[in-house]
C-alpha positions as CSV (number, residue, x, y, z in Angstrom):
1,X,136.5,162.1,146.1
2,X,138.6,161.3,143.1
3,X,138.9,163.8,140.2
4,X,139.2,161.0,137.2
5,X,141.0,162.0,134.1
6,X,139.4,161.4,131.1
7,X,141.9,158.5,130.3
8,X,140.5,156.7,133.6
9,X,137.0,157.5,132.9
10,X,137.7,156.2,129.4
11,X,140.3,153.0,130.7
12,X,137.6,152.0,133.3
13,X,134.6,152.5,131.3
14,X,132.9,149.2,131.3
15,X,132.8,149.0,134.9
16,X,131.8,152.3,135.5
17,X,128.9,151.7,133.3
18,X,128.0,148.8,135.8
19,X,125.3,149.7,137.8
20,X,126.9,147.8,140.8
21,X,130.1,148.9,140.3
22,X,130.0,152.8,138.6
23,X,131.9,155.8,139.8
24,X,131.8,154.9,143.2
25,X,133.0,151.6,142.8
26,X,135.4,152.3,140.8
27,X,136.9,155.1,143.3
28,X,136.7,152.2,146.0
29,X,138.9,150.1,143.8
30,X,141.8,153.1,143.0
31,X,142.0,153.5,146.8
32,X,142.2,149.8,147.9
33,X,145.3,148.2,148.8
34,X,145.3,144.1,147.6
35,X,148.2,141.9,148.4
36,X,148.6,138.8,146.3
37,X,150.6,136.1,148.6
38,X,152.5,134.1,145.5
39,X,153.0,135.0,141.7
40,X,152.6,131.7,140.7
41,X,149.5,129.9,138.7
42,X,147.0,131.7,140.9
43,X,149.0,135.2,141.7
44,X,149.4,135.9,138.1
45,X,145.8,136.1,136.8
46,X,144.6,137.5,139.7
47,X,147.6,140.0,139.8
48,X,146.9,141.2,135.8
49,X,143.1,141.3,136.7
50,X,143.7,143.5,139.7
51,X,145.9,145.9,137.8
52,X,143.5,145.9,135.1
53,X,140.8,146.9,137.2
54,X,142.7,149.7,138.5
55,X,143.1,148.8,142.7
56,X,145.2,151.0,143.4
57,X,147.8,149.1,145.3
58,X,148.8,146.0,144.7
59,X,151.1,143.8,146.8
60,X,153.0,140.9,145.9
61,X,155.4,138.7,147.6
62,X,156.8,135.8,146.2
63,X,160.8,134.5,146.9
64,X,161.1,132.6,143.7
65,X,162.4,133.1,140.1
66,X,160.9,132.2,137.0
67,X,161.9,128.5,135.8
68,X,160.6,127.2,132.6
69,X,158.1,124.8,133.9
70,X,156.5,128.0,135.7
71,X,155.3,129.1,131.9
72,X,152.5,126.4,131.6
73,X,150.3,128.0,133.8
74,X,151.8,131.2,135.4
75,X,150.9,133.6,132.2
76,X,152.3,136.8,134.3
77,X,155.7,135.6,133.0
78,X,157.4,134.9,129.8
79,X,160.3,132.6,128.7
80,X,162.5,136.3,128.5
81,X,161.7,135.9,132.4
82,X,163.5,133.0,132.7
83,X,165.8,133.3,136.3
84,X,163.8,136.5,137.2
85,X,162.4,137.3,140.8
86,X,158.5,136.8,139.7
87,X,158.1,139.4,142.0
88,X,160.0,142.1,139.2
89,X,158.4,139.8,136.3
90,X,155.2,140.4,137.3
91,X,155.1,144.1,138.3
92,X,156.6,144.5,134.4
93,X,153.3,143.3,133.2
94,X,151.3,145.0,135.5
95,X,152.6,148.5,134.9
96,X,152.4,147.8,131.4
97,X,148.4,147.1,131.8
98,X,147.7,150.0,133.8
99,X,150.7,152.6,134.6
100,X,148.3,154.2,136.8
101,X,148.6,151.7,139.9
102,X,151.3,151.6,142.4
103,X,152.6,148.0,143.4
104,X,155.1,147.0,145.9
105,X,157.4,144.3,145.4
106,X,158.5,141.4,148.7
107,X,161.3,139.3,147.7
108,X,161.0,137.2,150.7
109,X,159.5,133.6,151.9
110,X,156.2,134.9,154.4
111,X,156.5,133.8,157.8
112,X,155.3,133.8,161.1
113,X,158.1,136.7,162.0
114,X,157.0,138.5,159.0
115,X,153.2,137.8,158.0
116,X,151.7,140.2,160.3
117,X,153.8,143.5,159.7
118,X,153.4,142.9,155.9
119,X,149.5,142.5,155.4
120,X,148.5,144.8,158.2
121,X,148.6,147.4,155.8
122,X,146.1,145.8,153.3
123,X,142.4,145.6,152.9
124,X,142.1,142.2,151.0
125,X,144.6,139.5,150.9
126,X,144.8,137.1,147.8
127,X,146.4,133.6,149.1
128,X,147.5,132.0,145.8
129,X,150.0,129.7,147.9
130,X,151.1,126.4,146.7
131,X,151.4,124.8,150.0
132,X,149.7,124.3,153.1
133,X,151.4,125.2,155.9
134,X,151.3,128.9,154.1
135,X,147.9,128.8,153.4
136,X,147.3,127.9,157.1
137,X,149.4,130.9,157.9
138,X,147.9,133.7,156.0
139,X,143.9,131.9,157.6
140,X,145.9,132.8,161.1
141,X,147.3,136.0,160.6
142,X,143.9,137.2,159.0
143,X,142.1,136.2,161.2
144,X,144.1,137.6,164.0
145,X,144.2,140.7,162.3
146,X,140.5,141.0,160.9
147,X,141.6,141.0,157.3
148,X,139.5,139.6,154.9
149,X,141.0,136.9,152.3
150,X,140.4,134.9,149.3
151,X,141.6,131.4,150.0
152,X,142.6,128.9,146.7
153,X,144.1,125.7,145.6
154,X,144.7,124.0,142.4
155,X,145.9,120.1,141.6
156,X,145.5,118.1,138.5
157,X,142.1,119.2,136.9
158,X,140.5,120.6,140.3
159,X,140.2,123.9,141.6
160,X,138.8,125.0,144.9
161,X,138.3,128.3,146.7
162,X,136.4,130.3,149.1
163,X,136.4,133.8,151.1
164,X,137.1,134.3,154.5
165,X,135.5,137.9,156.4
166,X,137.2,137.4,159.9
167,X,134.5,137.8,162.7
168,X,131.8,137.2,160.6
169,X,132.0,134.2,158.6
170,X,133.3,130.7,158.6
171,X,137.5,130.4,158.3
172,X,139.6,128.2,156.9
173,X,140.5,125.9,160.0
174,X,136.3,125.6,160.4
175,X,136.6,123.4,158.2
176,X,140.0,122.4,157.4
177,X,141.8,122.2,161.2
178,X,145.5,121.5,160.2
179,X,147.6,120.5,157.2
180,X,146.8,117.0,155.7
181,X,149.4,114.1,155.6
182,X,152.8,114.2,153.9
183,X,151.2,111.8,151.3
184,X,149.3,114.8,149.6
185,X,151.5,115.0,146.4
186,X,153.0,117.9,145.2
187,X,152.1,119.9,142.2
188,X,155.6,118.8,140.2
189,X,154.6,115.3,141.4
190,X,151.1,115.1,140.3
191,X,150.4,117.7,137.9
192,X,148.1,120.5,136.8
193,X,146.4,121.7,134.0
194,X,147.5,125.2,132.7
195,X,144.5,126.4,133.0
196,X,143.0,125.5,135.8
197,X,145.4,128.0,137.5
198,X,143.6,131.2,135.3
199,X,140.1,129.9,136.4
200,X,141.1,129.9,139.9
201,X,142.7,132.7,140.2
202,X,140.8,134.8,138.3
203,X,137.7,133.8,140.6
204,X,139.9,134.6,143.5
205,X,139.8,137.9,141.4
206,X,136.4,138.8,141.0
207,X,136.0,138.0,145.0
208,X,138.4,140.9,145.3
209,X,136.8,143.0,142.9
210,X,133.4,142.4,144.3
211,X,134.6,142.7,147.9
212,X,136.1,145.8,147.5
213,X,133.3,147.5,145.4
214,X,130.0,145.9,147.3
215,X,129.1,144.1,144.2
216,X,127.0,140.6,144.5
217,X,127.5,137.7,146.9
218,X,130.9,136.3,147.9
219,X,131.8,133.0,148.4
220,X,131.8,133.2,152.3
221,X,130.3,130.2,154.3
222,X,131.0,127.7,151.0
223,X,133.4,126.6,149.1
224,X,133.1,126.1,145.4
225,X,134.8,123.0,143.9
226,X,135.3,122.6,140.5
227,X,136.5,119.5,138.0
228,X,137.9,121.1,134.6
229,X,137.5,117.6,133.1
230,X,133.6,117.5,133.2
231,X,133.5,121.0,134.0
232,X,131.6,120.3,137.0
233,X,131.0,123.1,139.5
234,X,130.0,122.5,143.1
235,X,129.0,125.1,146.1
236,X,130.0,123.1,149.2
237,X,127.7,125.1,152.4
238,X,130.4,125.9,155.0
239,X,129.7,126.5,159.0
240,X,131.3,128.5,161.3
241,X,132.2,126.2,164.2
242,X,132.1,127.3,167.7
243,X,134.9,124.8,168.6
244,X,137.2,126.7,165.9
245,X,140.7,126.2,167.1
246,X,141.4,129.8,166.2
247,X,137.9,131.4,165.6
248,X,135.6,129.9,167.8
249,X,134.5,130.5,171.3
250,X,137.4,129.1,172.8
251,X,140.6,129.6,170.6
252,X,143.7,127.1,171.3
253,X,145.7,128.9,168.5
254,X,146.7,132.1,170.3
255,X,150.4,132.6,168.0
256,X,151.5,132.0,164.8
257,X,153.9,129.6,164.0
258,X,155.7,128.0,160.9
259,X,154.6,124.4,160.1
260,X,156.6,122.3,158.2
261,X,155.1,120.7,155.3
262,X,156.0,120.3,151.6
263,X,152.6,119.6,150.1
264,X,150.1,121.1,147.0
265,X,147.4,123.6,147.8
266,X,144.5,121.5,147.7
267,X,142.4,119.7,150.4
């Protein structure tokens, strides 16, 4: 049991005096360990929301720097930030939210060689990816591994995400079996709006929040679409398939492996 200070009880005050989340909760979220895979337009919301909120250890890996196109959408950085690892921009803002949490930093692409040994040590994963063949990846590895993960994807005005328990609930290849053609366009190609990115990723948020604390219903076995133009929100009921290459009752995915794709994280 946690001994809170009266600077936590008074920092985390408006969720303790949530009757879903309260003490309890809130000890849950100081002793979870979240890693955000990407500090781009969905990594940074959801990384200032998590530190916020007080998890107490927050992962990040990203292998890119800050550019100045990044700014439009990706609010953990700043135009100071320019030609900084994101990684080292974002843990600034972080510990300047919440000094209390601890965060650890991977300056490195996520692979098949390295997936596994870096989010074994997590209990929620965060995949704010820009690209398929990643977002494929991290459904493998946590499925594999049992770990449960937040699954997003952002282009032009749309937004789309959903949660993945392993074991118990529809995964991402249920429904989505491998990545789409090369003529999906890429973010830089096609665009997205600013703020689409915070919506998204600050859902992808609140599933971690509410995973991690008990709180409500996830979005397991749907995916929830969304079209920022007519602010239109759809729940899309998701199955979990018995013919799952990777899940199902007969899995032809037994390895992890790198695709090769360069396309925007949206189906």
């Amino acid at each position: 049991m946690i001994d809170f200070t009266e600077e936590q009880l008074e920092r985390y005050s408006r969720h303790i005096l949530l009757d879903d989340v309260d003490v309890d909760g809130q000890e849950k979220l100081l002793q979870a360990k979240v890693l955000i895979v990407g500090a781009g337009g969905l990594g940074s919301p959801a990384a200032l929301y998590l530190a916020a909120a007080g998890v107490g250890t927050v992962g990040i890996i990203d292998n890119d720097v800050v550019e100045i196109s990044n700014l439009q959408r990706q609010i953990a950085h700043f135009s100071k930030d320019i030609n900084i690892p994101k990684v080292q921009s974002a843990t600034e803002k972080m510990s300047a939210i919440n000094p209390d949490i601890r965060i650890r930093t991977y300056r490195e692409y996520l692979c098949a060689d390295n997936i596994s040994e870096i989010i074994m040590d997590y209990d929620f994963i965060i995949d704010g990816t820009d690209n398929f063949p990643t977002k494929f990846l991290v459904n493998d590895a946590c499925v594999f591994l049992g770990i449960p993960f937040s699954h997003g994807g952002i282009l032009r005005f749309n937004g789309q995400t959903m949660t993945i328990i392993p074991g118990q609930t529809a995964c991402y290849r249920c429904s989505f079996r491998k990545p789409p053609p090369d003529e999906v366009p890429l973010c830089a190609q096609a665009g997205v709006l600013g703020a689409v990115a915070g919506m998204l990723g600050t859902i992808q948020s609140a599933e971690t929040l509410k995973y991690i604390t008990g709180a409500g219903d996830l979005l397991t076995n749907s995916l929830l679409t969304f079209d920022a133009k007519t602010m239109t929100f759809r729940k899309i009921r998701l199955d979990r398939h018995e013919n799952c290459p990777i899940c199902g009752s007969e899995p032809q995915i037994t390895e992890l492996v790198d695709a090769e794709q360069a396309v925007c994280g949206l189906a």
